[in-house]
C-alpha positions as CSV (number, residue, x, y, z in Angstrom):
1,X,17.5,115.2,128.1
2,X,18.2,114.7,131.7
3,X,16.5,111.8,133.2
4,X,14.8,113.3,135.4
5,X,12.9,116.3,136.9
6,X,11.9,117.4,141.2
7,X,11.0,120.1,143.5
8,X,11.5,121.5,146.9
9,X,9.8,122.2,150.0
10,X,9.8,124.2,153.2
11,X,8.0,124.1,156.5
12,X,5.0,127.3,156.9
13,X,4.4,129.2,160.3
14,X,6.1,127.6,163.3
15,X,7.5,129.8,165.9
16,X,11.4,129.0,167.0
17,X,10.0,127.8,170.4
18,X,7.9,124.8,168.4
19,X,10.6,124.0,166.3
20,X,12.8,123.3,169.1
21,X,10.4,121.3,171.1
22,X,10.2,118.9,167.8
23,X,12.3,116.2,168.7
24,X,12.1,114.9,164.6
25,X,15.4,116.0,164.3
26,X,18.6,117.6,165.8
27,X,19.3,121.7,165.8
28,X,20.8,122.2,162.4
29,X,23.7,124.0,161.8
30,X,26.2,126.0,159.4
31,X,24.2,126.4,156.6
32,X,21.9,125.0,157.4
33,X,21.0,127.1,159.9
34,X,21.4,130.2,157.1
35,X,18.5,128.0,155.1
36,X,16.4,127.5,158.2
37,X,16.6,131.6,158.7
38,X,15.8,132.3,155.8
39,X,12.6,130.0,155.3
40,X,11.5,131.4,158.7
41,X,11.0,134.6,157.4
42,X,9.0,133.2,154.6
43,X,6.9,131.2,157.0
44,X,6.2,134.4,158.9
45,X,4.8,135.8,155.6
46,X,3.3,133.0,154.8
47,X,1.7,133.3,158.3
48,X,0.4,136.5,157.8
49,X,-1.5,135.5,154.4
50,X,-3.3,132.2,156.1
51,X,-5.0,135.2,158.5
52,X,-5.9,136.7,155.2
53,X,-7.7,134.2,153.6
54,X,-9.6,133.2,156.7
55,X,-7.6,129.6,158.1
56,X,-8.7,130.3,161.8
57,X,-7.0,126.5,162.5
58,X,-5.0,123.7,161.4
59,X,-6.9,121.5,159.1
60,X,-7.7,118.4,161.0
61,X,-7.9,115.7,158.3
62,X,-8.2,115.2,154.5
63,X,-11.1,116.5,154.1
64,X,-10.3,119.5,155.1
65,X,-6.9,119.9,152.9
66,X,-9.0,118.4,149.8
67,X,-11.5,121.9,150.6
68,X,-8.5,123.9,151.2
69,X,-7.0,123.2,147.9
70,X,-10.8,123.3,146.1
71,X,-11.0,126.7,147.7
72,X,-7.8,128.5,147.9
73,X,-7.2,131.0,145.1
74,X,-3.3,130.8,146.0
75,X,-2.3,131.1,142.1
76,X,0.7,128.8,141.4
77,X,2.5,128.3,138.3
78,X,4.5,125.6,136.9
79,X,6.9,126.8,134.3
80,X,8.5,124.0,132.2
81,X,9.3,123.5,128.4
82,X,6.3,121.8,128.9
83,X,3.3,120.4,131.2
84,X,4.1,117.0,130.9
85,X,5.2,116.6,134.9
86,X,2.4,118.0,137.2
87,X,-0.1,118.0,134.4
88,X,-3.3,117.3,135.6
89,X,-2.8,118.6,139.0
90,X,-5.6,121.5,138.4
91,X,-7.8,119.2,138.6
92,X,-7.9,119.5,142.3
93,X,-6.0,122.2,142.8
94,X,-8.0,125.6,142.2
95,X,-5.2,127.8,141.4
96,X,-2.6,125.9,139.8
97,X,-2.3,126.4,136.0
98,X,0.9,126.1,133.6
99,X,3.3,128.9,131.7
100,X,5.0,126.9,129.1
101,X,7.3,126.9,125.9
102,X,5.9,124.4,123.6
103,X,2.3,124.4,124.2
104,X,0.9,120.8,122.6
105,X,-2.8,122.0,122.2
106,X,-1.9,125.4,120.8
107,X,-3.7,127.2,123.4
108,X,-7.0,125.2,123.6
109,X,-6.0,124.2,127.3
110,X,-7.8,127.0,129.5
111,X,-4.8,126.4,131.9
112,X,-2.1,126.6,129.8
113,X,-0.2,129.6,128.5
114,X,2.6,129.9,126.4
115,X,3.8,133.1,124.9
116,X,3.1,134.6,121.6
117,X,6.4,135.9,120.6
118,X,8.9,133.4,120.8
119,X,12.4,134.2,118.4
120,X,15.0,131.5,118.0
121,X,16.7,130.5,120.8
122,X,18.8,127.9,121.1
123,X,18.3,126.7,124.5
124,X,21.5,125.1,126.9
125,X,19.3,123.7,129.1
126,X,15.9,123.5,131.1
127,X,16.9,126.2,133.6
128,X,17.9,128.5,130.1
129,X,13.9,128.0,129.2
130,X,12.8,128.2,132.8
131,X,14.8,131.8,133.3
132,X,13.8,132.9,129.7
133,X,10.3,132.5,130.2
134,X,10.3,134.3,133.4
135,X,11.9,137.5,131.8
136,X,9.3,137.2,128.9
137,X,6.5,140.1,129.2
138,X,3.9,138.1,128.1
139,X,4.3,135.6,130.8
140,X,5.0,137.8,133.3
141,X,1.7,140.0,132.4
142,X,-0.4,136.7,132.2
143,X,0.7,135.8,135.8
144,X,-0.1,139.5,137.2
145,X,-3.8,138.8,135.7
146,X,-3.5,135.6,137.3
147,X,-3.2,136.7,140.8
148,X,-5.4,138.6,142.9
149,X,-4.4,141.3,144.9
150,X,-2.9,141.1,148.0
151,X,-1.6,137.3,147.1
152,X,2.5,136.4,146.0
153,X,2.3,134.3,142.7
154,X,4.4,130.7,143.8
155,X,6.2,129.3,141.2
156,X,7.4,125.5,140.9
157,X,9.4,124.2,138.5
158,X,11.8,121.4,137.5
159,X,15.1,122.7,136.5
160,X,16.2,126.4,138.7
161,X,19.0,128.1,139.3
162,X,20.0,130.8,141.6
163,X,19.8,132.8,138.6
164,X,16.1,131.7,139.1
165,X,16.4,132.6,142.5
166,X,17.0,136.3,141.7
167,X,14.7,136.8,139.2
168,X,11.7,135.8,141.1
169,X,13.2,137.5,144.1
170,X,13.0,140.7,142.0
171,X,9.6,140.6,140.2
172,X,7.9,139.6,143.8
173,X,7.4,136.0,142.9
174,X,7.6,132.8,145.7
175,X,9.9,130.2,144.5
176,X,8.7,127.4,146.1
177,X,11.7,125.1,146.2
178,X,14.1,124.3,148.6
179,X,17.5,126.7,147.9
180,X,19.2,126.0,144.6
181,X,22.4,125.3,146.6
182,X,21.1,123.0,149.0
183,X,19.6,121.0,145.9
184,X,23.2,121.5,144.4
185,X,24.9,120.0,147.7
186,X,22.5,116.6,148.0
187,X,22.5,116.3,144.0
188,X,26.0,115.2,144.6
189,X,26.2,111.3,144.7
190,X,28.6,111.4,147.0
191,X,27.2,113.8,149.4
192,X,23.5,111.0,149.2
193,X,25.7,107.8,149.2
194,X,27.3,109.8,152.9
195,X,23.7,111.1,154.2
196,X,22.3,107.7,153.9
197,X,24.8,105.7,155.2
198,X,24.1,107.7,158.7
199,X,20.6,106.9,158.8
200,X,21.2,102.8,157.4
201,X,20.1,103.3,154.1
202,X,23.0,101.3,152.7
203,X,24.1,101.6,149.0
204,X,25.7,98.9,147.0
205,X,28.8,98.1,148.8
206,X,31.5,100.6,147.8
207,X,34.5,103.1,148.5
208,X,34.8,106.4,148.4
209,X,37.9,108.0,147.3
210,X,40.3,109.7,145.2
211,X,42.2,108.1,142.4
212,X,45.3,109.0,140.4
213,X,45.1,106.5,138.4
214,X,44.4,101.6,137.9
215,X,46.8,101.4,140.4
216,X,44.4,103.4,143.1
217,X,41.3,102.1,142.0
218,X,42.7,98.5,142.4
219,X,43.8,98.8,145.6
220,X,40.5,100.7,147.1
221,X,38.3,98.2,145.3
222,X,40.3,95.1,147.0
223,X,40.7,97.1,150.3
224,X,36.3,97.2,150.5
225,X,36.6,93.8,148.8
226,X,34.4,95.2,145.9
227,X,35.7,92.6,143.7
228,X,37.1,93.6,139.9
229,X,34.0,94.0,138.2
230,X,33.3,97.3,139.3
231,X,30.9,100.4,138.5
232,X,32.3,103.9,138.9
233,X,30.9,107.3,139.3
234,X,31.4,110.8,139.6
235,X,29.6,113.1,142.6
236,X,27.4,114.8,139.7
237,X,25.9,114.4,136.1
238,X,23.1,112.4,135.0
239,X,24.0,108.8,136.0
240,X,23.7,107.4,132.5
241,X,26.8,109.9,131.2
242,X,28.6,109.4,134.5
243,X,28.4,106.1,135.0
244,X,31.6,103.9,134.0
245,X,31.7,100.1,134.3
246,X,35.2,98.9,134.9
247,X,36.9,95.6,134.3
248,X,40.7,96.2,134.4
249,X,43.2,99.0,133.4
250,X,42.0,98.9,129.3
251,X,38.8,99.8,130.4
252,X,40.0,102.7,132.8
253,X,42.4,104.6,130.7
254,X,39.4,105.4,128.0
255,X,37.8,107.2,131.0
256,X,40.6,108.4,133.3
257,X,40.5,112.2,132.5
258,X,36.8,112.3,133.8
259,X,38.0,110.4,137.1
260,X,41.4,111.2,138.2
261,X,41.7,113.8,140.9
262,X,38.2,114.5,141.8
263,X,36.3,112.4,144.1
264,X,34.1,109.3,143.0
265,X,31.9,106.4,144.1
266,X,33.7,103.2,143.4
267,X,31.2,99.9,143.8
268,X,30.9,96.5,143.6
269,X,28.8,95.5,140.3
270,X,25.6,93.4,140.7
271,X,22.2,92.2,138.9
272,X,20.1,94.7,139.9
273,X,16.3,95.8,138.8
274,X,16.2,99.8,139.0
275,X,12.2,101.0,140.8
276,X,11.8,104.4,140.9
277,X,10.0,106.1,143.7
278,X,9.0,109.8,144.8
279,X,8.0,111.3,148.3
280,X,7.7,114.4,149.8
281,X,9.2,115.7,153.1
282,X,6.6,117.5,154.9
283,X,7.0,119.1,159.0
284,X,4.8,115.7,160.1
285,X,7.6,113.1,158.3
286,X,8.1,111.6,155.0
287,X,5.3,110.5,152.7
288,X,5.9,108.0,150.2
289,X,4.7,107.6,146.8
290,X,4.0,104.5,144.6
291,X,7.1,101.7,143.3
292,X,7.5,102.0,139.5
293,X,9.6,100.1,137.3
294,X,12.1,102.1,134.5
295,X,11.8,102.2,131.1
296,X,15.1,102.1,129.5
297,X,17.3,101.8,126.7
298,X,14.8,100.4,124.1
299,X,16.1,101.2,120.6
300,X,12.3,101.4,119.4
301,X,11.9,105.0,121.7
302,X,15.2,106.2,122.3
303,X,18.9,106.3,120.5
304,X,20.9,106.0,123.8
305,X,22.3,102.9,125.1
306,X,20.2,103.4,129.2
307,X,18.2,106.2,128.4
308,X,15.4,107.0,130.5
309,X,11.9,106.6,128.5
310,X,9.3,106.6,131.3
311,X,7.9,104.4,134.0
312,X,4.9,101.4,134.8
313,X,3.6,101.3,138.1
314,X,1.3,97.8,138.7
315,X,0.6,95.9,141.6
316,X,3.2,93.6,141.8
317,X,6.3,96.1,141.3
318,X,7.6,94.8,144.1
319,X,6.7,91.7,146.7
320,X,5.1,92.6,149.7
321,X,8.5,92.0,152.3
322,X,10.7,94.0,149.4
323,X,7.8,97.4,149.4
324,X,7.9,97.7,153.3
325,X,11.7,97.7,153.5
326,X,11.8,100.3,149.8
327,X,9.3,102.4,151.6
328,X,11.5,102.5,155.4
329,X,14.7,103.1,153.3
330,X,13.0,106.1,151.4
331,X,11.2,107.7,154.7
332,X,14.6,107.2,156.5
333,X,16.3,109.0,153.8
334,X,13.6,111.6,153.7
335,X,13.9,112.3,157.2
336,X,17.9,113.0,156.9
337,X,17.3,115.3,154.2
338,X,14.7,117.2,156.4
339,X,17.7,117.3,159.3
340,X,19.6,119.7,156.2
341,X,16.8,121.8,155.9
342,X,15.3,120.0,152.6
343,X,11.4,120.4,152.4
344,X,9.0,118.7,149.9
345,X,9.2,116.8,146.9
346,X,12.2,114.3,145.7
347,X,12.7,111.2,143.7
348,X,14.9,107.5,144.9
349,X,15.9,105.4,142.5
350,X,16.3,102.1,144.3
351,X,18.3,98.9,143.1
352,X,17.5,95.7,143.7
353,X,19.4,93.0,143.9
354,X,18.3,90.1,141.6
355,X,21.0,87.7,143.2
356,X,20.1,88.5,147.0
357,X,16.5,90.7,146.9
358,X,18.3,93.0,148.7
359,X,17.2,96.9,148.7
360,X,20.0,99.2,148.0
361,X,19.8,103.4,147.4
362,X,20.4,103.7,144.3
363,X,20.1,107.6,143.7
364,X,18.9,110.8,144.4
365,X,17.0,113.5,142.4
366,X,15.7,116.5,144.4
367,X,13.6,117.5,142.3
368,X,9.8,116.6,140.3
369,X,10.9,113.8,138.3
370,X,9.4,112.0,135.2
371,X,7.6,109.7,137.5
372,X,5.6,112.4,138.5
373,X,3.0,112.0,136.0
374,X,1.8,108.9,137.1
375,X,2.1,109.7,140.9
376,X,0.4,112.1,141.0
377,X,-2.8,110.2,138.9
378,X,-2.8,106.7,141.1
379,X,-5.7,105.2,143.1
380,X,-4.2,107.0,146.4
381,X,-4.2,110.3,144.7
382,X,-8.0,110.4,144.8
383,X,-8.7,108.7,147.9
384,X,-6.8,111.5,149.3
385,X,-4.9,114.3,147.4
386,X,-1.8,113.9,144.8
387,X,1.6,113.7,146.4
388,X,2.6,117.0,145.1
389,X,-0.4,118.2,147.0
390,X,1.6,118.1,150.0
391,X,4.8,119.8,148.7
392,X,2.2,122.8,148.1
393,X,0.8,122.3,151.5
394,X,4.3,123.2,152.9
395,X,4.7,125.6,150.9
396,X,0.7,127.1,151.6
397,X,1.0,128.9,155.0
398,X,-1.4,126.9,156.3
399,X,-1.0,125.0,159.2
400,X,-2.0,121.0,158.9
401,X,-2.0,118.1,160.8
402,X,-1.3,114.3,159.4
403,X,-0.6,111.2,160.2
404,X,2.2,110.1,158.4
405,X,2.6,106.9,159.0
406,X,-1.2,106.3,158.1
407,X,-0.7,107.9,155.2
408,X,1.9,105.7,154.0
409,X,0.1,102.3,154.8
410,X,-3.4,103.1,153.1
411,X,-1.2,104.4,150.3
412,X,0.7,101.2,150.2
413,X,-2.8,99.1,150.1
414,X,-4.2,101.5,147.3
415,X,-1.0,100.9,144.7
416,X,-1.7,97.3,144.7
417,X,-4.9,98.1,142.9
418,X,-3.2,100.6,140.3
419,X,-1.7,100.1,136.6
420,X,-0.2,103.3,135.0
421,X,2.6,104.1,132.2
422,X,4.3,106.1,130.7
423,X,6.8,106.4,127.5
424,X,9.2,109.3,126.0
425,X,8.9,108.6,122.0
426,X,12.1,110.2,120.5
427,X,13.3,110.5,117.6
428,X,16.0,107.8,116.7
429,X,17.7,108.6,113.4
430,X,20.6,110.1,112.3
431,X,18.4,112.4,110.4
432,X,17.3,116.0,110.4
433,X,13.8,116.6,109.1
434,X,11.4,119.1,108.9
435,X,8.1,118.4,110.6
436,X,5.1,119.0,107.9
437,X,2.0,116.8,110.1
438,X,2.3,115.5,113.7
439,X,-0.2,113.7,115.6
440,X,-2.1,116.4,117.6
441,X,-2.7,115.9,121.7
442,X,-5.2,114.1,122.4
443,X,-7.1,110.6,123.4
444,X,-6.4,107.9,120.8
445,X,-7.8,104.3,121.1
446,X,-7.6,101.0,119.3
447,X,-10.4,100.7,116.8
448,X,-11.9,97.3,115.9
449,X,-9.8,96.8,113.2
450,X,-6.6,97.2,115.1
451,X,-5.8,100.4,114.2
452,X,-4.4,102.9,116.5
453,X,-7.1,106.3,116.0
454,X,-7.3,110.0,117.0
455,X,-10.4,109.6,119.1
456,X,-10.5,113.6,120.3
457,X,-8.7,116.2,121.9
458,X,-8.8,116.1,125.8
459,X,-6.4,118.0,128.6
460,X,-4.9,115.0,130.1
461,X,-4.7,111.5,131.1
462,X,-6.9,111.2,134.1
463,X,-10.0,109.9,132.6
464,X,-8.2,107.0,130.4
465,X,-9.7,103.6,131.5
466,X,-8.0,101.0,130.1
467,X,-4.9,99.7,128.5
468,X,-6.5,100.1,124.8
469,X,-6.7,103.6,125.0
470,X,-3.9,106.0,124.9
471,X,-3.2,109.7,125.7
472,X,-0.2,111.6,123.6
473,X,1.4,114.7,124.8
474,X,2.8,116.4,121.4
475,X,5.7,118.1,121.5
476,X,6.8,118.9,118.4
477,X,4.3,120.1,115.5
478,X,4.0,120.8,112.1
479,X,6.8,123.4,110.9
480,X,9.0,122.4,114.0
481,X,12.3,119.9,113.0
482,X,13.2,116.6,114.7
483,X,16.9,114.8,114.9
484,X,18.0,112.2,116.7
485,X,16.8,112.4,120.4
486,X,14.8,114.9,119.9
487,X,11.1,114.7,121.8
488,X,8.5,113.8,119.5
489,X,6.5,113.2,122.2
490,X,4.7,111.3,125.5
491,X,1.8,108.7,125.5
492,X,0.2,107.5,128.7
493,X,-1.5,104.4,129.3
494,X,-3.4,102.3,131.7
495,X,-1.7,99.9,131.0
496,X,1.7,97.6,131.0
497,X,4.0,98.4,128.4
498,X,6.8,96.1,129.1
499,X,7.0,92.2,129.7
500,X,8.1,90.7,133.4
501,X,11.6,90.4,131.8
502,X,11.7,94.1,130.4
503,X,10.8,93.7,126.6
504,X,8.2,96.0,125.3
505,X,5.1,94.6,124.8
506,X,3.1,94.0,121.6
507,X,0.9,96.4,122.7
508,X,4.0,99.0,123.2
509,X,5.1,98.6,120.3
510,X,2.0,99.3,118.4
511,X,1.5,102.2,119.9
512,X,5.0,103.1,119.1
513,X,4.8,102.2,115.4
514,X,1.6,103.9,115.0
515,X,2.3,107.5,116.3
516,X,5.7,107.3,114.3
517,X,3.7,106.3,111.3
518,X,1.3,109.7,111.8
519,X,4.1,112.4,111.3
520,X,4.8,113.4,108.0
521,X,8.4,115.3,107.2
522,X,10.5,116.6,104.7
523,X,14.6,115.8,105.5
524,X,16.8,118.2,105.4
525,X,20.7,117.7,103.9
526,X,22.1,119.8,106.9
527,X,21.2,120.0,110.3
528,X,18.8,122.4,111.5
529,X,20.0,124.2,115.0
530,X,17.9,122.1,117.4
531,X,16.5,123.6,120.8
532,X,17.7,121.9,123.9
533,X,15.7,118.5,125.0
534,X,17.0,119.8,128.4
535,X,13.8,119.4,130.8
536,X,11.0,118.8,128.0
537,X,9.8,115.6,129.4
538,X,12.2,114.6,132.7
């Protein structure tokens, strides 16, 4: 399962003469300029509808966008294996709703389709489910009852494709992502470590180069005086697969066939303390979401050494003098993505450094990431709208006017007052089982006796109140199969699940024990073909 999940954006309805009196950013160029063209002739479109449904001017303040999105009856779909990311998002968005694979209240959610008819497939990855369900009939009639005439469904999504591209392109659907090759281009770690470095957003001190074998690396890493304990990437791949940590020529030769010849990010290894963070890059600047810690690599919710297994946001994440220069390096990045014609929403990991405090880019996901679900839920997403909110505003045709910088300081002020987190529960044995009872979706809570408790179904997280209370998203249900990493499923709480030096918490780990303890199964002596955990909960 890839770490994580993001999402695109594009400016709406600006003449040529207003983008060049903008001094936000220099002309682009190359391609660009081919990206910039082409978005043009969406916003012209786009312009076209706002005179349809009635915007006679910009809307001046929050208010306003709050009514806009309370009124709108723009339909927009998220398509995923499953709602997990933006759920909860309807909420205040009138015509948002969700087309998913596995649907975890077995279509009791009014906003949630999945399709009837779905024959074994074994997926390759989230963009595989993403183009299937597209092609499938049943979604594509539910989303031509979905949208009124004279409106252009918009689709969002976490993992696309320019296979994506061309099938929305020909059923008459608005992708609503920046291009899939300009999300290819700044995936690369490379291409981010290079982008920031132009607008100082400085990455732990390293080299980049090309290697043909120690020898190379040796000499780079004492020409940048990177020391010899050193880290070592590749430009793409999810960082915990593609990340190599290197002590002398032993440890290189068991990984030289992934790094000779092509070009990599060699660095100097510190202590660092990974905080995740997601903005969105809208035509008025960069807007930045709440810190969150990681959780990773716990052997009670996952079977990989690193792997992702959600996030806690609380208010002391970070110090006050470490959040203000986090939230510059992010907006600074933000605004250098915006220069390549990047629009929307995106995800920083940042690394601290435990030794110095000092802030480092870590990396780069353009795209909805796992983080979103608690984003898009904190104390600033009421007082004004979720952060996605803005990626659709871009995306609306609708004209807007913000202060960003505002934004971003009442939004800083609010976290401080916020507790939220998440965890991915997989399954962690070597086993193959079949699935006979699974806790359903739903609120659970911790009875008086200590026990963990079904307390009744509900459509998300937003109304949980405290850190004895739980949501769980189900993935998989009765007659489905589990092996190891496999998705059972994700529990939300308002509450901390880790201690200050990143153990799980009692409390974590009763919730663990007790959801685990709720499935019933039969094993199997031979492993059952398992659908891809590509994009289920990243």
């Amino acid at each position: 399962m890839a770490r994580r999940t993001s999402t695109r954006t594009t400016v709406a309805e600006r003449s040529a003469a207003d983008e060049e009196s903008k001094d936000a950013a220099p002309p682009p160029s190359g391609d660009a300029l081919k990206l910039l063209t082409r978005t043009g002739r969406k916003r012209t479109a786009s312009a076209r509808k706002a005179k349809k449904t009635g915007a006679e001017h910009a809307l001046r303040n929050m208010s306003e966008i709050r009514h806009h999105f309370r009124t709108s009856p723009q339909p927009v779909f998220f398509v995923g294996a499953t709602a997990f990311n933006l759920l909860g998002l309807d909420r205040m968005v009138r015509g948002f709703s969700y087309i998913v694979y596995y649907d975890a209240w077995q279509g009791m959610h009014p906003r949630v389709f999945s399709p009837h008819d779905k024959p074994y497939i074994e997926f390759e990855s989230g963009e595989h489910i993403n183009n299937w369900l597209l092609r499938n009939a049943e979604v594509r009639a539910h989303i031509a009852r979905r949208t009124p005439p004279g409106l252009r469904p918009q689709i969002v999504m976490v993992f696309f494709d320019r296979e994506t591209e061309e099938i929305c392109e020909e059923l008459g659907y608005d992708l609503i992502l920046p291009s899939a090759e300009l999300r290819e281009r700044l995936d690369s770690k490379i291409v981010t470590t290079q982008l920031g470095n132009e607008v100082d957003v400085p990455s732990v001190p390293n080299v980049l180069t090309t290697v043909e074998g120690w020898s190379d690396v040796k000499a780079a890493a004492k020409k940048a005086k990177l020391g010899t304990d050193l880290v070592i990437q590749t430009a793409y791949g999810d960082s915990g697969k593609t990340t190599y940590f290197v002590t002398g020529e032993e440890d290189f030769a068991k990984i030289a066939g992934d790094l000779v010849g092509v070009e990599i990010k060699i660095m100097k290894r510190i202590n660092n303390r990974p905080i995740a963070v997601e903005a969105v890059i809208t035509r008025h600047g960069t807007i930045v979401g709440p810190f969150m810690t990681e959780i990773t690599g716990h052997r009670q919710l996952t079977p990989y050494r690193g792997g992702w297994s959600g996030n806690e946001m609380f208010p002391d994440v970070l110090d006050e003098p470490t959040r203000k220069t986090a939230a510059g390096l992010v907006e600074r990045l933000g605004n250098r993505l915006g220069q390549e014609g990047y629009r929307g929403f995106f995800e920083v990991d940042v690394l601290i450094d435990t030794d110095t405090n000092d802030v480092y880019l870590g990396e780069l996901n353009p795209r909805i990431s796992g983080a979103s679900a608690v984003t898009n839920v904190t104390a600033g997403a009421y007082a004004d709208v979720p952060l996605f909110a803005f990626h659709l505003l871009e995306y609306s045709g609708v004209d807007f006017e913000l202060d960003v910088a505002e934004i971003n300081e009442r939004w800083e002020e609010l976290a401080s007052e916020d507790e939220w987190s998440t965890m991915v529960i997989k399954h962690t044995q070597a086993t193959v089982e079949r699935i006979n009872s699974a806790p359903p979706t739903g609120r659970y809570v911790v009875a008086q006796n200590g026990a963990l408790v079904f307390s009744h179904a509900e459509l998300d997280w937003h109304l949980l109140n405290n850190e004895h209370e739980a949501f769980y998203l189900r993935v998989y249900g009765p007659g489905d199969y589990r092996w190891k990493g496999a998705d059972l499923g994700i529990l939300v709480t308002k509450g901390r699940l880790q201690t200050p030096r990143g153990a799980l918490t009692i409390g974590a780990t009763h919730f663990i024990d007790s959801i685990r303890a709720m499935y019933s199964v039969t094993p199997l002596e031979q492993r059952a073909p398992a659908r891809s955990e590509q994009g289920k909960a990243s």
